[in-house]
N, CA, C and O of each residue as an XYZ file, in Angstrom:
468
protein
N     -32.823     -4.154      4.100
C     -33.624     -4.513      2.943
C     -34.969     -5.037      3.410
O     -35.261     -5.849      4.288
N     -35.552     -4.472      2.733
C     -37.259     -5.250      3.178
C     -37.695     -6.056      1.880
O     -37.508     -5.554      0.772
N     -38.311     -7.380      2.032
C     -38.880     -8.066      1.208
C     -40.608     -8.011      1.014
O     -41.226     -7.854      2.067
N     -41.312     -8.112     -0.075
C     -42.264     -8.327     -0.324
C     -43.009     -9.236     -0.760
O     -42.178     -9.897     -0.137
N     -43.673     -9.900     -1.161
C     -44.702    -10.876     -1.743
C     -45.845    -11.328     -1.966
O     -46.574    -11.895     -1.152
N     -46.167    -10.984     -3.636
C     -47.562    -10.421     -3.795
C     -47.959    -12.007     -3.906
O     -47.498    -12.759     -4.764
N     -48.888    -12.381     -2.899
C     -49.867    -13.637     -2.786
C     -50.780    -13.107     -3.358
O     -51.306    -13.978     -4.052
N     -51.313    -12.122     -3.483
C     -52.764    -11.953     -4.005
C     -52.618    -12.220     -5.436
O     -53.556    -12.921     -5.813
N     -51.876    -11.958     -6.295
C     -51.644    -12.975     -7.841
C     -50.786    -14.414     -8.324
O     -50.734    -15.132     -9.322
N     -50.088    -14.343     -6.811
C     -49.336    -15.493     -7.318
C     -49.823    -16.687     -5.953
O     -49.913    -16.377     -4.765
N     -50.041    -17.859     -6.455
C     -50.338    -18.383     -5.251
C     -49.546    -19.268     -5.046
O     -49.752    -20.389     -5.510
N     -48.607    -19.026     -4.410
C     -47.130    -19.221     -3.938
C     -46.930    -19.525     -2.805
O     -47.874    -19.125     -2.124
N     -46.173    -20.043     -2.203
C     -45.259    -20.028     -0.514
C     -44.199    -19.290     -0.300
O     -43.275    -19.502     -1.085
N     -44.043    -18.566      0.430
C     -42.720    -17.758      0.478
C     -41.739    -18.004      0.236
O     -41.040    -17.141     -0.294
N     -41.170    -19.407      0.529
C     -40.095    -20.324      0.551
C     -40.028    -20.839     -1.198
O     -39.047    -21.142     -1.877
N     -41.641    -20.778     -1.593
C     -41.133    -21.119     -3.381
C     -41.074    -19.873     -4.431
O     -40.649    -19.890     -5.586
N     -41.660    -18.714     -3.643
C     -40.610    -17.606     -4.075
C     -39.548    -17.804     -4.321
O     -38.936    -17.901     -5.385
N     -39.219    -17.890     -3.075
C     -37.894    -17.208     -3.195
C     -37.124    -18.311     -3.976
O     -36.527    -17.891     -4.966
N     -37.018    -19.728     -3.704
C     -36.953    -20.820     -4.837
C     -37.027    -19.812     -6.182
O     -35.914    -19.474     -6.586
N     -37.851    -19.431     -6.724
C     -38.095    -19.309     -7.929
C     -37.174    -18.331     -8.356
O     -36.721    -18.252     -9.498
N     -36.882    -17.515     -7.314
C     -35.696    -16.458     -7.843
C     -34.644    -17.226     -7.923
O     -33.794    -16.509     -8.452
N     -34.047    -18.558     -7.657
C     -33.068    -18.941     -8.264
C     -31.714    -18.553     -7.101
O     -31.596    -18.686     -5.883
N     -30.816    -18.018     -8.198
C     -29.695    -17.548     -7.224
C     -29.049    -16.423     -6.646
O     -28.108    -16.198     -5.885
N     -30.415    -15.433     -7.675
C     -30.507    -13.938     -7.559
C     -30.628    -13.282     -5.747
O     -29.760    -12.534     -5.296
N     -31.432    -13.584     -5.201
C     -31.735    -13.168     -3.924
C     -30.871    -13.527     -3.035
O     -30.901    -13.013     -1.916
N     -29.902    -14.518     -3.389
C     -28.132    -14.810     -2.631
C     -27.520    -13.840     -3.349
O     -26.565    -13.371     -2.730
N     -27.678    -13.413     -4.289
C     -25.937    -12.676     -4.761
C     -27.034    -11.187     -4.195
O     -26.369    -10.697     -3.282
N     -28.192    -10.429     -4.333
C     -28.317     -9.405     -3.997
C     -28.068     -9.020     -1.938
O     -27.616     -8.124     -1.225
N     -28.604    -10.147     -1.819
C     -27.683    -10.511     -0.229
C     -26.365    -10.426     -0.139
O     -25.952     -9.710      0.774
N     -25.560    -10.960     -0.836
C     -24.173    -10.481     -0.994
C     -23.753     -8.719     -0.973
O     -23.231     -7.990     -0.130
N     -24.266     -8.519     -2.310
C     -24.346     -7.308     -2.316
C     -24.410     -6.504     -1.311
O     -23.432     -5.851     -0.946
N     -25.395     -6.457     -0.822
C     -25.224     -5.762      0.574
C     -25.097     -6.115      1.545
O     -25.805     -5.555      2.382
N     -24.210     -7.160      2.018
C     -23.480     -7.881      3.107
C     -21.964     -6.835      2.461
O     -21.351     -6.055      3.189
N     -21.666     -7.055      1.156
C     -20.637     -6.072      0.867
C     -20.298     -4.733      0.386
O     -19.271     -4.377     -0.190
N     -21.591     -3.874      0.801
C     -21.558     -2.852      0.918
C     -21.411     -2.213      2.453
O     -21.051     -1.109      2.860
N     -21.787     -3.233      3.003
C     -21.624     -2.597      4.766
C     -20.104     -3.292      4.630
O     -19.695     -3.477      5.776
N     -19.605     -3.521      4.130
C     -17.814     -3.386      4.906
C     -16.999     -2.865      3.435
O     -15.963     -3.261      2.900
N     -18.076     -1.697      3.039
C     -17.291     -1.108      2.002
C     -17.093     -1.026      0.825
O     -16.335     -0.164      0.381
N     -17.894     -2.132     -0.164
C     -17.427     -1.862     -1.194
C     -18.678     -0.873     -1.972
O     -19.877     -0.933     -1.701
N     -18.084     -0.035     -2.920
C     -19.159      0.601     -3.647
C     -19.702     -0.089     -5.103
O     -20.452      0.450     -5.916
N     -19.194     -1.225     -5.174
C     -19.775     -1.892     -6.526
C     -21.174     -1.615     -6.731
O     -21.794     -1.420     -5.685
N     -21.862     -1.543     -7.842
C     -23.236     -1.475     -8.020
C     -24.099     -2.805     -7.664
O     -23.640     -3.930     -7.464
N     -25.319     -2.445     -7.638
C     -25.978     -3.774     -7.603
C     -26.098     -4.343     -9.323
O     -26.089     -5.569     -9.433
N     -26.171     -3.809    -10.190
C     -26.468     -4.392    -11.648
C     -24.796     -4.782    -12.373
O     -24.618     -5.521    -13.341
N     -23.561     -3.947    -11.475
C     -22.530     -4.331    -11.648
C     -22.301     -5.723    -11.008
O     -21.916     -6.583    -11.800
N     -22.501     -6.177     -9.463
C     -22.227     -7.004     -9.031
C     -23.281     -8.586     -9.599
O     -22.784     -9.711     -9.640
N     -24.542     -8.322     -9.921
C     -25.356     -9.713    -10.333
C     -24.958     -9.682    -11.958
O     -25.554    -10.561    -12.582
N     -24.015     -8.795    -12.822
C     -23.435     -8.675    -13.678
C     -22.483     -9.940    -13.765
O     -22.522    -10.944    -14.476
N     -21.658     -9.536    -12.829
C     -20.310    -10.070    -12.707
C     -20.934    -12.093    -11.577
O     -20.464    -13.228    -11.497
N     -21.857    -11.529    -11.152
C     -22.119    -13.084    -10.456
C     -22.389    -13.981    -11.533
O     -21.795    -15.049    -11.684
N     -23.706    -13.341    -12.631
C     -24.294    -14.259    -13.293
C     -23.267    -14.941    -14.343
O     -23.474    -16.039    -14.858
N     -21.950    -14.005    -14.626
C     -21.398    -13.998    -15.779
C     -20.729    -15.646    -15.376
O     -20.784    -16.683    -16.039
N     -20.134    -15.391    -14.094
C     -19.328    -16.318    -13.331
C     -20.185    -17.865    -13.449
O     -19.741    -18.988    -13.689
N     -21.153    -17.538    -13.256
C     -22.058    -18.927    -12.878
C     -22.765    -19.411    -14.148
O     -22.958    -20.616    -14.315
N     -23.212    -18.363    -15.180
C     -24.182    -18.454    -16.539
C     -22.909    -18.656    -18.090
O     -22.914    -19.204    -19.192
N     -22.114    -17.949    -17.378
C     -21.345    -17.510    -18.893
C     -21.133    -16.737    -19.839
O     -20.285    -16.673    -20.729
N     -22.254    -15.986    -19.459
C     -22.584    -14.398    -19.728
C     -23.112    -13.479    -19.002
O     -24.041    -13.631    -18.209
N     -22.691    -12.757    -19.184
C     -23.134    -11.438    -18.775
C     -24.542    -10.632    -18.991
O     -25.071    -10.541    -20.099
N     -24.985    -10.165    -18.015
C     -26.135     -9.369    -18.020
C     -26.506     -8.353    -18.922
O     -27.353     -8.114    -19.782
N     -25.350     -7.768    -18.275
C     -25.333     -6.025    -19.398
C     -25.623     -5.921    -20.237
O     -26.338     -4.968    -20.549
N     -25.191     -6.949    -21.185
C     -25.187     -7.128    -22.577
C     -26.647     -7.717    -23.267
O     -26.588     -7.965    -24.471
N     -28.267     -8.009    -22.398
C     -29.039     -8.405    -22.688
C     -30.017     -7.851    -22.299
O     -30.788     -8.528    -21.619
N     -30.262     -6.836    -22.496
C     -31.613     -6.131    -22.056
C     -33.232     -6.484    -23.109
O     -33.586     -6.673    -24.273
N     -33.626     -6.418    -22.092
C     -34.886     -6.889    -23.019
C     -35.718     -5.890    -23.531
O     -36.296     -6.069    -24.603
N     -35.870     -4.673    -22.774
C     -36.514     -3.681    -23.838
C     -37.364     -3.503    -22.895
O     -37.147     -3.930    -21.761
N     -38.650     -2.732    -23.278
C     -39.835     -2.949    -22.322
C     -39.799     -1.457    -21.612
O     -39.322     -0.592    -22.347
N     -40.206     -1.031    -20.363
C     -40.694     -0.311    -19.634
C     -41.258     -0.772    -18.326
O     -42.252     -1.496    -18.276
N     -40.527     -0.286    -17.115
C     -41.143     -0.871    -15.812
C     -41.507      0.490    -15.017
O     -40.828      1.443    -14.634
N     -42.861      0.164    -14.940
C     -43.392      1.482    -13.977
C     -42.847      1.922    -12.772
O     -41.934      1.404    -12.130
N     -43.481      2.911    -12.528
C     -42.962      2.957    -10.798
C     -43.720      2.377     -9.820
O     -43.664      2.749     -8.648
N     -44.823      0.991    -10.431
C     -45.579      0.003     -9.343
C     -44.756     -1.105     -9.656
O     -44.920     -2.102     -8.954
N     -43.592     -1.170    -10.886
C     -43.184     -2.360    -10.682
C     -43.703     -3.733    -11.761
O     -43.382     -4.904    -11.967
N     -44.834     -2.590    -12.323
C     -44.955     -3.411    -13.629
C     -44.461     -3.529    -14.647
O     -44.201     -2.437    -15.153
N     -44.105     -4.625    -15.410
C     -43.160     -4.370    -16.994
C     -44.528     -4.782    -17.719
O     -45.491     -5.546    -17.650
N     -43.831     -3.539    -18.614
C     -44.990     -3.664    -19.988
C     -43.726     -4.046    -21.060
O     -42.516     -3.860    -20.930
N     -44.457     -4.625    -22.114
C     -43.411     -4.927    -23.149
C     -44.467     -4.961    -24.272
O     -45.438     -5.710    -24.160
N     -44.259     -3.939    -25.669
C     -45.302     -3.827    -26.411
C     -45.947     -5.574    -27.084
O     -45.210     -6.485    -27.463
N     -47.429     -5.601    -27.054
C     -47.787     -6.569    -27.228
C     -48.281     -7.955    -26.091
O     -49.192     -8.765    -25.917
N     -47.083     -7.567    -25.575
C     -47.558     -8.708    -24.356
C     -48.213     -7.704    -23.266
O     -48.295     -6.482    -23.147
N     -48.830     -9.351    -22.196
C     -49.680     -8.622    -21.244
C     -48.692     -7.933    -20.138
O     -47.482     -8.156    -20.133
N     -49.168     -7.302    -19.453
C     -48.553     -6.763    -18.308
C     -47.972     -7.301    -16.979
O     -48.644     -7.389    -15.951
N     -46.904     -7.592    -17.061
C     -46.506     -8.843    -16.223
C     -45.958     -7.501    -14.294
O     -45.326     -6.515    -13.914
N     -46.789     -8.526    -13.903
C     -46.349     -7.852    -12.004
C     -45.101     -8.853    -11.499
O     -44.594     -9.938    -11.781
N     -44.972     -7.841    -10.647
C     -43.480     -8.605     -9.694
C     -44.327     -9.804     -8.680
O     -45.252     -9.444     -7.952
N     -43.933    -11.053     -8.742
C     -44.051    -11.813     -7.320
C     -43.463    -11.348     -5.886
O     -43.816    -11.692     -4.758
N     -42.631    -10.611     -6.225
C     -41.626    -10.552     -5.023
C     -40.710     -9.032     -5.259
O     -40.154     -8.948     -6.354
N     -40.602     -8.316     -4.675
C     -39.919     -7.160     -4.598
C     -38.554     -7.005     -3.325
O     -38.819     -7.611     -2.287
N     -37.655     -6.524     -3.332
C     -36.272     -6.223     -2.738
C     -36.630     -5.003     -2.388
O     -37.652     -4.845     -3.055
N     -36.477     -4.114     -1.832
C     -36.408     -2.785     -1.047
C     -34.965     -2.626     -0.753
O     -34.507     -3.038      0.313
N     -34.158     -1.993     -1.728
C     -32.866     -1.680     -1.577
C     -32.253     -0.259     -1.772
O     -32.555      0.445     -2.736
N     -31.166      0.210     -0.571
C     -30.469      1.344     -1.054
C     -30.141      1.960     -2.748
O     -29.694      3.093     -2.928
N     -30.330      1.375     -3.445
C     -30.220      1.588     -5.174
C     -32.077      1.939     -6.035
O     -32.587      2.611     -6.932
N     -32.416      0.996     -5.039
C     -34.359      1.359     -5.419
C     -34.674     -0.158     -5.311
O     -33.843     -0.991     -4.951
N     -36.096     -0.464     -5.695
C     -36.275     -1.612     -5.480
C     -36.018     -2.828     -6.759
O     -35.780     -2.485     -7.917
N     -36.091     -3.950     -6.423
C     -35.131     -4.837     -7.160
C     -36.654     -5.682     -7.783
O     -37.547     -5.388     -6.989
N     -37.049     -6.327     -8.572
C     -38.319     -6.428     -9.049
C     -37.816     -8.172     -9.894
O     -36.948     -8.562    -10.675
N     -39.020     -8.786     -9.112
C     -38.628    -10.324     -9.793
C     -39.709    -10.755    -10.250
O     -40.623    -10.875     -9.434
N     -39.993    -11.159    -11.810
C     -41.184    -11.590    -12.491
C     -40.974    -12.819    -12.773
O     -39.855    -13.302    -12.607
N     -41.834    -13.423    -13.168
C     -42.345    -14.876    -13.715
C     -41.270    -15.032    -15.101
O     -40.815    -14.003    -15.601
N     -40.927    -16.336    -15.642
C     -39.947    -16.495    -16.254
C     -38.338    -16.088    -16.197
O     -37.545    -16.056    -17.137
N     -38.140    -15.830    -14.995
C     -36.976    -15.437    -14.963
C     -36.669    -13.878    -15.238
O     -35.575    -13.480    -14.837
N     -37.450    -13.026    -15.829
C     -37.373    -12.099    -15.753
C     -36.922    -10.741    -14.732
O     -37.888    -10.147    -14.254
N     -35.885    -10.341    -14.454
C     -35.441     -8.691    -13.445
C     -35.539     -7.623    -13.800
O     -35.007     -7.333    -14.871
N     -36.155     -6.753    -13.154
C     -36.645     -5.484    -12.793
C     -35.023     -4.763    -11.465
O     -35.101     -4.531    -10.259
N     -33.797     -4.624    -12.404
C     -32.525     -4.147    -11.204
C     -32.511     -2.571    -11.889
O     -32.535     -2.144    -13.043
N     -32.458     -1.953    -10.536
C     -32.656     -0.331    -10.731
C     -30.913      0.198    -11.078
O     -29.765     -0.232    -10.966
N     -31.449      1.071    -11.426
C     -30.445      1.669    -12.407
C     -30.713      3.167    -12.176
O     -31.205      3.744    -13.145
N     -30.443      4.029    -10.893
C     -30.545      5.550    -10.913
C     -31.805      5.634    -10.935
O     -32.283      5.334     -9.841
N     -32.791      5.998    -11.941
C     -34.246      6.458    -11.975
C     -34.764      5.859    -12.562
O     -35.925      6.222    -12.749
N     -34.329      4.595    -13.236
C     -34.802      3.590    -14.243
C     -34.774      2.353    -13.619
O     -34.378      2.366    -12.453
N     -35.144      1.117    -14.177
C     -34.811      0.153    -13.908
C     -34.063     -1.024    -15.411
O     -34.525     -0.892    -16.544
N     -33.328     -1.698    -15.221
C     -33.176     -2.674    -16.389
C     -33.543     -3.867    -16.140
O     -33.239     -4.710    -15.297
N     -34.603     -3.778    -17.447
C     -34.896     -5.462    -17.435
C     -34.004     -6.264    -18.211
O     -33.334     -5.887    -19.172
N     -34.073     -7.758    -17.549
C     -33.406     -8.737    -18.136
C     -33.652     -9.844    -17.698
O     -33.958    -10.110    -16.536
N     -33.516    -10.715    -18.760
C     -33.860    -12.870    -18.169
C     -32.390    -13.130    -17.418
O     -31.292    -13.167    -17.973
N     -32.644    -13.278    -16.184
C     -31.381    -14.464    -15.667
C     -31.850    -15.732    -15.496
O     -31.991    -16.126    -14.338
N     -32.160    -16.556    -16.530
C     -32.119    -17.545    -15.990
C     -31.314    -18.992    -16.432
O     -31.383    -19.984    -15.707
């Protein structure tokens, strides 16, 4: 997995990145700590089943709507155009983390957005 982090809009520390993602960037670490000894769970299946465990609900069930480009931007009609702070580079596509809690988790040729927070 390769990580990214756009300093040029966010003026951040790496370390409060990744802070800011919360508990997301441990369970997608999981994820593929448990895909190398085998399992084929998804990535939007597995932070599914993490968040449900830890939040009380489930992901799946909350999509926010919107449209995320293939730079990684979500548009959502009306509001401004929100960029990723921080990007995942993963076997599934890349994993996309915005301001408010907001995820960008790929899904085949799409991505789904949703608030974990």
């Amino acid at each position: 997995m390769q990580i990214t982090f756009d300093k040029k809009r966010y003026d951040m520390s790496t370390d409060d990145m990744m802070a800011w993602g919360g508990y997301v960037p441990l369970w997608v670490m999981q994820w593929n700590l448990h895909y190398t000894m085998g399992s084929e769970e998804t990535l939007l299946d597995h932070l599914d089943k993490c968040y449900s465990q830890r939040a009380g609900m489930p992901v799946k069930d909350r999509p926010m709507g919107g449209q995320i480009d293939a730079e990684g931007i979500y548009r959502y009609p009306e509001d401004e155009p929100m960029y990723p702070y921080m990007t995942w580079e993963t076997r599934e596509g890349s994993v996309y983390f915005y301001p408010y809690s907001v995820m960008g988790i790929p899904t085949g040729s799409e991505h789904y957005a949703v608030r974990m927070d």
